[in-house]
C-alpha positions as CSV (number, residue, x, y, z in Angstrom):
1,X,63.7,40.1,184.7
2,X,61.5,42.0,187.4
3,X,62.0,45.6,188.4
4,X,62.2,46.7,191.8
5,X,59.5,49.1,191.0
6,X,57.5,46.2,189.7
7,X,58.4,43.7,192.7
8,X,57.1,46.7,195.3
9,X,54.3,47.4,193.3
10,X,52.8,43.8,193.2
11,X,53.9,42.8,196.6
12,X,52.1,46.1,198.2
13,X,49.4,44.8,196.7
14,X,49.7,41.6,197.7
15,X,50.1,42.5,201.5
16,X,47.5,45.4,201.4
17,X,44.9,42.4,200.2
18,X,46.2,39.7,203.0
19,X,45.8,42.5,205.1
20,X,42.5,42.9,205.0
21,X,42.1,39.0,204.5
22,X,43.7,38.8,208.1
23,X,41.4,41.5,209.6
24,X,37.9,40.5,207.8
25,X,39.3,36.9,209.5
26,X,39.8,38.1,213.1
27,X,36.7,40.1,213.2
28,X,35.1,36.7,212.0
29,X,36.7,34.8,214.6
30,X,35.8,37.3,217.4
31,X,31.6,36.9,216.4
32,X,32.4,33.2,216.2
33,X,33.6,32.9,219.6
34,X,30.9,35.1,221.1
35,X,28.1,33.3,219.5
36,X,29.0,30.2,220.5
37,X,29.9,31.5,223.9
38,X,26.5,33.1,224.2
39,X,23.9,30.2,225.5
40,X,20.8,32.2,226.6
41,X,17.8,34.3,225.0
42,X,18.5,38.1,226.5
43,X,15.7,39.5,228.6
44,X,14.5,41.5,225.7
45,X,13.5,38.5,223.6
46,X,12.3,36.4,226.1
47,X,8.9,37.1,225.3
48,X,9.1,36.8,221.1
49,X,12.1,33.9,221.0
50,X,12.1,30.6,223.3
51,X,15.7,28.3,223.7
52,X,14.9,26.1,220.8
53,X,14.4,29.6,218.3
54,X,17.8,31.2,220.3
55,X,19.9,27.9,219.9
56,X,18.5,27.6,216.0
57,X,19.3,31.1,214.9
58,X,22.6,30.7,216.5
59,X,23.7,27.5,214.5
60,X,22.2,29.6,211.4
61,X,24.7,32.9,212.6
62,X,27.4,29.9,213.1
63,X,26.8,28.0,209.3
64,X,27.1,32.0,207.7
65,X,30.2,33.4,209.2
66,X,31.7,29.5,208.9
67,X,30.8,30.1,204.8
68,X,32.1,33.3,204.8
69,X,35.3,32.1,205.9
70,X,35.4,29.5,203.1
71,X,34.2,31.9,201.0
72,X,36.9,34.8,201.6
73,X,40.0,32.1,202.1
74,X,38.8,30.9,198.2
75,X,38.9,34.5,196.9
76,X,41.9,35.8,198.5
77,X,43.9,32.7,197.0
78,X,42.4,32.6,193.7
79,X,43.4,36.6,194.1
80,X,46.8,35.7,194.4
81,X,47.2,33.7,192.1
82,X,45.6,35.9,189.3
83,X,48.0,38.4,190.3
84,X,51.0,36.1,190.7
85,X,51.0,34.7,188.0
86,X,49.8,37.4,185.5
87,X,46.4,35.9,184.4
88,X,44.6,38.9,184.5
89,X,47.2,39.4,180.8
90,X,47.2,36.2,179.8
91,X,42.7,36.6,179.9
92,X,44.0,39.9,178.0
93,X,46.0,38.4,175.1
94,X,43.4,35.7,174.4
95,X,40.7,38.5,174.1
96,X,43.0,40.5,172.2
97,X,43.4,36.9,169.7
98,X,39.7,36.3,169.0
99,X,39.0,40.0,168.4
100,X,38.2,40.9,164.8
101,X,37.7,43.7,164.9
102,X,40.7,44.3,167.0
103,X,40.6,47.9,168.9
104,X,41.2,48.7,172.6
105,X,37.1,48.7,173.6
106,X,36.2,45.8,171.9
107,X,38.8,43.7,173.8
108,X,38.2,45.2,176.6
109,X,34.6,44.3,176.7
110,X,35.8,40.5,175.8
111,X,38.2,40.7,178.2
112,X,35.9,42.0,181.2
113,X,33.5,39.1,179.8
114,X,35.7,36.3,180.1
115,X,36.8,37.3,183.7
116,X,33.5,38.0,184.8
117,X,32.4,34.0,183.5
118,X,35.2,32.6,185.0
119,X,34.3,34.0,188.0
120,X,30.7,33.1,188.0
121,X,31.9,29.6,187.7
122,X,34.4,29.5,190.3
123,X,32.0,31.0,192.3
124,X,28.8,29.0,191.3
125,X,30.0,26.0,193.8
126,X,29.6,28.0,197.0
127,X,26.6,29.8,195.7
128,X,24.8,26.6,195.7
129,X,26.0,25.3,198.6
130,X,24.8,28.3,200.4
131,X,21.3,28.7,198.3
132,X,20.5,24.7,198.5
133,X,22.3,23.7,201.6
134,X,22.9,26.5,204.1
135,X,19.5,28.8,203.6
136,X,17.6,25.4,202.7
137,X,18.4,23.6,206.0
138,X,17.1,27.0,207.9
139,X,14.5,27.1,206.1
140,X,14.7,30.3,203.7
141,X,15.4,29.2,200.3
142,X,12.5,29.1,198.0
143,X,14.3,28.9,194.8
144,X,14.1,25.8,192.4
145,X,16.9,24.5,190.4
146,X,15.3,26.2,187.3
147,X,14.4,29.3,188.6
148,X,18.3,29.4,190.2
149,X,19.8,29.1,186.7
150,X,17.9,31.0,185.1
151,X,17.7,33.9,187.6
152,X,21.9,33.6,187.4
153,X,21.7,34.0,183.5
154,X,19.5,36.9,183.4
155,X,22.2,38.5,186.0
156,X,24.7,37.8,184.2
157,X,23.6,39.1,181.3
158,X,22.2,42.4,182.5
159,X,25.6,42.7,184.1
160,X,27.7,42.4,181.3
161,X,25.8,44.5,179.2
162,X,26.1,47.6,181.4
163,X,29.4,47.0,182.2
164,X,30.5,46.9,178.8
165,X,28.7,49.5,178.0
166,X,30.1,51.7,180.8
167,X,33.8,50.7,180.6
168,X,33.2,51.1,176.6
169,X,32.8,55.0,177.8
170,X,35.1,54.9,180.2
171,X,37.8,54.2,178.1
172,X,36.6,56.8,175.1
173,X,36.9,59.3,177.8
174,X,40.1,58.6,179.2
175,X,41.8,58.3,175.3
176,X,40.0,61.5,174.1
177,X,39.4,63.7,177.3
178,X,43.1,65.4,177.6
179,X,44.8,66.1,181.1
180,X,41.3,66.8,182.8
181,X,40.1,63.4,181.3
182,X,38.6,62.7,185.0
183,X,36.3,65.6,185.3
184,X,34.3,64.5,182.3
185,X,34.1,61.0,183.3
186,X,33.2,62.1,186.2
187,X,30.9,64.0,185.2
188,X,29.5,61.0,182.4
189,X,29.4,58.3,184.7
190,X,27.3,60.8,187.1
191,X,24.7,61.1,184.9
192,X,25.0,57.0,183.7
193,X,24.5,56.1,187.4
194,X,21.2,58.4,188.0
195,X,19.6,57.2,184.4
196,X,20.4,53.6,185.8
197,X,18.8,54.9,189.6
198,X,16.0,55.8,187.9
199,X,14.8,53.0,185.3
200,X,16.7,50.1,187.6
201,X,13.1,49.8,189.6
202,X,10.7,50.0,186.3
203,X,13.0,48.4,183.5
204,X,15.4,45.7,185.4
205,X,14.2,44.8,188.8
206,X,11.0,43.6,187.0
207,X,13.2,41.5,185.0
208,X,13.6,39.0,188.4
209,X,11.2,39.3,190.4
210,X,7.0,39.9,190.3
211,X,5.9,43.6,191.2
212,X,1.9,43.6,191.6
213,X,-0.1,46.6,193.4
214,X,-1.0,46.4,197.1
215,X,-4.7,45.0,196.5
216,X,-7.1,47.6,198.1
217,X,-8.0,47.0,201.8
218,X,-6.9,48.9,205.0
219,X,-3.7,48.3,204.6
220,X,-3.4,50.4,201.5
221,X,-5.6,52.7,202.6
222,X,-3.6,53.3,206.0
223,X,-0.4,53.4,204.2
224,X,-1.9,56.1,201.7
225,X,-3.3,58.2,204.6
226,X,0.4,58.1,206.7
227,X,1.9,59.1,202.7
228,X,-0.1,61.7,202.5
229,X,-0.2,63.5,206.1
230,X,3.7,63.3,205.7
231,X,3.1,65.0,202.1
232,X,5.6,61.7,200.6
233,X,4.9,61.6,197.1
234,X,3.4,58.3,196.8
235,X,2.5,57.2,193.2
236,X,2.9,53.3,193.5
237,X,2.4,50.6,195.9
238,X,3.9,47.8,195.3
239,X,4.4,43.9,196.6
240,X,7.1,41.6,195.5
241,X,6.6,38.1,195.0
242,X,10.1,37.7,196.9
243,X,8.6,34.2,198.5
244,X,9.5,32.4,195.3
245,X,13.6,33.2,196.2
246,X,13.7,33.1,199.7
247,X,11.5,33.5,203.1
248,X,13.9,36.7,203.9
249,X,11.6,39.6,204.0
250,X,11.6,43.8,203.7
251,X,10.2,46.9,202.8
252,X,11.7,49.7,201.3
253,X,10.9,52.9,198.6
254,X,12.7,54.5,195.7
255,X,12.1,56.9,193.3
256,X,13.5,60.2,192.6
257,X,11.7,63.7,192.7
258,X,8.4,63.7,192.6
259,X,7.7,60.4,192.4
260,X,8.1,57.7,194.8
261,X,7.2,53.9,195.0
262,X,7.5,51.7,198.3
263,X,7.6,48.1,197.5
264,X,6.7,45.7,200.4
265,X,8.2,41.9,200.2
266,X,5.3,39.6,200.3
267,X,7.0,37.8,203.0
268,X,6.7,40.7,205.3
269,X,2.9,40.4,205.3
270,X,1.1,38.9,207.7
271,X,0.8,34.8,207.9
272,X,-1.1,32.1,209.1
273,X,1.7,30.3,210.6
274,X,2.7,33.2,212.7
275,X,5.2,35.0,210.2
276,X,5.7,38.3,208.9
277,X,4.1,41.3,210.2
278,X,0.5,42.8,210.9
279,X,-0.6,46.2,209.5
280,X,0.0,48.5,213.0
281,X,3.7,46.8,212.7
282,X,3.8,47.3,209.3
283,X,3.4,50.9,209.6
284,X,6.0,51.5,211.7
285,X,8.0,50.5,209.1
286,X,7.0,52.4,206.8
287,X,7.5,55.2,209.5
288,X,11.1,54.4,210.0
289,X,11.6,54.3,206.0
290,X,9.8,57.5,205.4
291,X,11.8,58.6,208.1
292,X,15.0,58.1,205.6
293,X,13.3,60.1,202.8
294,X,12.2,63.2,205.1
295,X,16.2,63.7,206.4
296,X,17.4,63.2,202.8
297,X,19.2,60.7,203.5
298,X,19.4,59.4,199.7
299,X,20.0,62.3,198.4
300,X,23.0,62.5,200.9
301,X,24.2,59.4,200.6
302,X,23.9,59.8,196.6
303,X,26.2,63.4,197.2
304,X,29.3,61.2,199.3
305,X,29.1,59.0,196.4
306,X,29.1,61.4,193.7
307,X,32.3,63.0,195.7
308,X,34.1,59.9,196.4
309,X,33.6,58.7,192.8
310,X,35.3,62.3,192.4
311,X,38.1,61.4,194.5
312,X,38.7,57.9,193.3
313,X,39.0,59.2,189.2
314,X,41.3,61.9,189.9
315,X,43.8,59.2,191.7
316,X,43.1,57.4,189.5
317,X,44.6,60.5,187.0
318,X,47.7,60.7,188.7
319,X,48.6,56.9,188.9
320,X,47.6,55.2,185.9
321,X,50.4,56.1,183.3
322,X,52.9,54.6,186.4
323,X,54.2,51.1,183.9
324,X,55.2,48.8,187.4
325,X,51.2,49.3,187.9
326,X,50.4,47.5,185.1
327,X,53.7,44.7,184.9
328,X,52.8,44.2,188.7
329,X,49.9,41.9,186.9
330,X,51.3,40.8,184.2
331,X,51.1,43.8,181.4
332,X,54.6,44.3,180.4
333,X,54.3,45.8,176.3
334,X,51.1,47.6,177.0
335,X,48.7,50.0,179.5
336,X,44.7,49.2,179.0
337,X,42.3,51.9,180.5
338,X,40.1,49.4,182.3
339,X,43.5,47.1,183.4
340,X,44.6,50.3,185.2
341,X,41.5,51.9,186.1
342,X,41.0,48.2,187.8
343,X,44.4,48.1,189.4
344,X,43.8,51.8,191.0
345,X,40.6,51.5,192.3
346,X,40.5,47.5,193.3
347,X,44.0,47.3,194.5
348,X,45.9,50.8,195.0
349,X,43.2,52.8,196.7
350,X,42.4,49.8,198.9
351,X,43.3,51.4,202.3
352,X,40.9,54.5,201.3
353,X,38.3,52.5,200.3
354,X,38.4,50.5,203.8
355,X,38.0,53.3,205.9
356,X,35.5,55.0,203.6
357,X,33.2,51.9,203.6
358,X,33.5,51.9,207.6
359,X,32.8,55.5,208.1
360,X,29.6,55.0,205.4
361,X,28.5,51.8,208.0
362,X,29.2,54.9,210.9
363,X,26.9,57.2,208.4
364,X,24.5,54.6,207.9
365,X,24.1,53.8,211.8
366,X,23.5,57.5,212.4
367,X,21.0,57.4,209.9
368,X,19.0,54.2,211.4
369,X,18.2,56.0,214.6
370,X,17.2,59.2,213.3
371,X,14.7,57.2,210.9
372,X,13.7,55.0,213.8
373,X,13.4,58.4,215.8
374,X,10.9,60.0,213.1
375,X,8.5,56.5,213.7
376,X,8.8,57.3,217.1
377,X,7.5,60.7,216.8
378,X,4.9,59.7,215.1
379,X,4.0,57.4,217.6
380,X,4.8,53.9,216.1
381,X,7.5,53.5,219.2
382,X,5.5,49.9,220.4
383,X,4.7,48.9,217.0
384,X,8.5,49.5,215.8
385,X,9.8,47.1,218.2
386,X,6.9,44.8,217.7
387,X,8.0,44.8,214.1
388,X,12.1,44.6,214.8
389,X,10.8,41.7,217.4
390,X,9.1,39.7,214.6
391,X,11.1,40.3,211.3
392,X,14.3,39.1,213.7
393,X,12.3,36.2,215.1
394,X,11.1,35.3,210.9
395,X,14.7,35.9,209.5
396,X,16.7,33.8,212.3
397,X,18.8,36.9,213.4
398,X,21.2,36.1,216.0
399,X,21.0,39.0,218.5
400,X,24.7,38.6,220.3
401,X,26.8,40.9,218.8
402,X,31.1,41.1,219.6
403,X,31.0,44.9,219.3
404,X,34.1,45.5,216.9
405,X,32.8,42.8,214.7
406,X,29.5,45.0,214.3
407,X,30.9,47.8,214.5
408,X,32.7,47.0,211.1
409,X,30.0,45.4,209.4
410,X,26.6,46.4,210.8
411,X,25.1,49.3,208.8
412,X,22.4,48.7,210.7
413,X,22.5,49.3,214.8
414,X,22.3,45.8,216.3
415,X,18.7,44.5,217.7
416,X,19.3,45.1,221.1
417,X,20.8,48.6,221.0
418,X,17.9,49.3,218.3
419,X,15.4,48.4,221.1
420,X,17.0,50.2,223.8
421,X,17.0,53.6,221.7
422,X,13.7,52.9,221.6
423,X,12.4,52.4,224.5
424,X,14.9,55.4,225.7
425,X,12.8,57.7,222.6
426,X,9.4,57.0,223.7
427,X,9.9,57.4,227.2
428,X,11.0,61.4,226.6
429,X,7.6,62.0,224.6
430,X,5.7,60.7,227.6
């Protein structure tokens, strides 16, 4: 028979994720009606986007927020379901059956590998739908069937292996650590995630995609001149064959200390056919990145991680021995480290980790300008919006924006407010 405890604890749950469900769904519907609404190219554009580009990048904003909504009804079902019906325990007791070794870690890693496959193949269905139909009618996908699967195995594999090996840690900690168990994890899984920071761009990005040098030209040479005047440690430059996944392009840099690499997409450089970005543009950029390195604002989001991660193991101290936590989905005889430590952070600490991800979107807003305000100190104002203009105009961006709906999603400031900061910038240096 179900406890009351257990009956509040899995119906909070329940209601905290249609919650969300409900909200994510509003917000959707709100950008849904104000794209469609919105029937003509703002002033701004006029001169980069004609009708036929406005009308197409709107049916391609449409298509994505109409797949997202397939997308998040499919997961918030299966969701309830799992937790409904206690699958999450019954994935646990078939581990726990083809272990031989038997042992809390090893079934945990079999356990976090089953539920990760099934996953991948509920999920593989929409994933091609919206890699061969939706991104291929617009355009962007570049991806053959073999390269698809394969790229999908690799991930999946990469995935499972530091996962296991992480939770595989976690739980030692949490058995053997004591009453303070939470400061050492913290502590362990600090120093897991910078090792993983730092060989993530020379050990597995490589893994997926081609990283070549910049060939020498002016290009390089310009971009080596603006890395040294700002004193950035540059060591590599690199370009990544990204046109063999999709048309999508970027720029960006990583690299702790002392040594730093920026990576540009091959898709951002400039085309032929009109695409991608010439070198003045490109260099603004680069400005606006290098703008993110010279106000810390790695290392500062890497510090409201490190804190957060804080905060979410020591809730995760106090609740996990609660029993209804782990009978809410299904574990009635026994308590799993990684079954609660799931529960906690996933389900429990749900309403915290809303807020926290909007305020980090707030953060990351704040951060945009001041990065674009750093280019336009260094005099790339024109070139910056030349480059926002083009790299919206190449990736289909839809520039009408219902301003909750961004507000909630958009780490990055929205084009038109982007280009009226700007313009606002530039004009004070005159």
């Amino acid at each position: 028979m179900i406890t009351l405890d257990e009956y509040l604890v899995r119906n909070t749950i329940l209601f905290l994720l249609w919650a969300e469900f409900i909200w994510e769904t509003y917000l959707s519907l709100r950008q849904f009606c104000k794209a469609t609404n919105a029937n003509e190219v703002p002033a701004e554009l006029a001169s980069v986007m004609n009708k036929e580009e406005f009308h197409k990048a709107k049916e391609y904003s449409l298509a994505k927020l109409k797949y997202g909504l397939v997308k998040d009804t499919q997961s918030i079902i299966l969701t309830s379901v799992i937790i409904y019906y206690g699958l999450l325990a019954i994935a646990w007791d078939y581990s726990e059956s083809v272990n031989p070794l038997k042992g809390e870690v090893i079934t945990s890693c079999m356990w976090l590998f089953i539920i990760s496959l099934t996953s991948t193949i509920i999920d593989l269905p929409l994933n091609i739908y919206y890699t061969f139909v939706l991104e291929e009618k617009y355009g962007f996908n570049k991806q053959t069937t073999a390269f698809f699967v394969w790229d999908k195995i690799k991930a999946f594999i990469v995935s499972q292996i530091i996962a296991s090996m992480i939770s595989s840690v976690v739980i030692v900690i949490v058995k053997n650590g004591g009453p303070y168990f939470f400061v050492w994890l913290w502590v362990i899984v600090c120093i897991i995630s910078m090792i993983l920071l730092t060989i993530y761009p020379a050990v597995i990005a490589p893994l997926f995609d081609k990283y070549t040098p910049l060939p020498e030209g002016e290009l390089r040479t310009r971009i080596e001149n603006l890395a040294s005047d700002l004193k950035f440690p540059l060591t590599q430059l690199y370009v990544v064959e990204g046109s063999k996944r999709s048309s999508h392009s970027n720029a960006y840099f990583y690299g702790l200390f002392k040594s730093k690499r920026i990576v540009l997409f091959d898709t951002l450089l400039s085309k032929d056919d009109g695409t991608g970005c010439k070198n003045d543009e490109i260099l603004a950029i680069l400005s606006h990145e290098l703008g993110h390195w010279s106000h810390s604002h790695i290392i500062k989001n890497l510090v409201v991680m490190q804190i957060n991660l804080f905060l979410l193991f020591a809730g995760f101290s106090i609740m996990f021995k609660y029993p209804p936590l782990y009978k809410a989905v299904g574990f009635y005889k026994i308590q799993p480290v990684l079954i609660g430590l799931f529960v906690v952070l996933q389900y429990v600490m749900m309403p915290y980790n809303t807020i926290l991800n909007f305020l980090m979107t707030c953060l990351s807003r704040k951060f945009e300008f001041q990065a674009d305000n750093f280019a336009v100190n260094l005099g790339k104002a024109e070139f910056l919006e030349k480059a926002l203009l083009q790299l919206n105009k190449d990736n289909l961006g839809f520039p009408i924006n219902d301003d909750l709906y961004s507000a909630w999603h958009h780490s990055h400031p929205p084009l038109l407010e982007r280009i009226a900061v700007l313009r606002k910038s530039a004009s004070k240096l005159k």
